[in-house]
C-alpha positions as CSV (number, residue, x, y, z in Angstrom):
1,X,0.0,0.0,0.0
2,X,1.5,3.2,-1.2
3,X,0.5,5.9,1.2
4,X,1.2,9.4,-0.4
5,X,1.8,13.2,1.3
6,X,-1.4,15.0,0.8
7,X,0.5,18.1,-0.6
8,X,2.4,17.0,-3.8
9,X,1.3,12.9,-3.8
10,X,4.5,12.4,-3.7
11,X,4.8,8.5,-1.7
12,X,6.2,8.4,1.8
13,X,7.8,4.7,2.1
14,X,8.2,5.1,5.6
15,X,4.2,5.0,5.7
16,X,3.7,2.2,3.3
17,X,6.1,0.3,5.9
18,X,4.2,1.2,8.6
19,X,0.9,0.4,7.0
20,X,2.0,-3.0,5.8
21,X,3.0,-4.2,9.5
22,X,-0.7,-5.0,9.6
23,X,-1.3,-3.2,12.8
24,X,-4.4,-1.6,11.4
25,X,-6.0,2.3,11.1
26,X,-6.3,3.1,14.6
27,X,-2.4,2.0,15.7
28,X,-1.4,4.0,12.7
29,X,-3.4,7.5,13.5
30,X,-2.2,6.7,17.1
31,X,1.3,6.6,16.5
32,X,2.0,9.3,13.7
33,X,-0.8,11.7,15.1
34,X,-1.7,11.4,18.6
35,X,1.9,11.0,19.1
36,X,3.0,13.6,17.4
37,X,0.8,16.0,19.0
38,X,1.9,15.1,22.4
39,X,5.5,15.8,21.0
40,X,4.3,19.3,20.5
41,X,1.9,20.3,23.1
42,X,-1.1,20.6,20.4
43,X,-4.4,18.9,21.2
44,X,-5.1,15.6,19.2
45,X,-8.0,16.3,17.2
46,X,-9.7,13.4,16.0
47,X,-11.3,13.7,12.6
């Protein structure tokens, strides 16, 4: 599964590999978003 950056679809490997671990939708948003807010200090909005 190619997962590419909404801004220029260019592909992101490191997502495809992520994606292909089979760890599903929910581990994935958790780890690169809700994760990444806490690294900042910005509120995890769910969409």
């Amino acid at each position: 599964m190619a997962i590419t950056s909404p801004r220029d679809d260019h592909e992101i490997p490191e997502l495809g590999a992520l994606s292909r671990l089979g760890l599903g939708e929910e581990w994935l948003r958790a780890v690169l978003w809700e994760n990444g807010a806490r690294l900042l200090d910005l509120p995890a909005v769910h969409l």
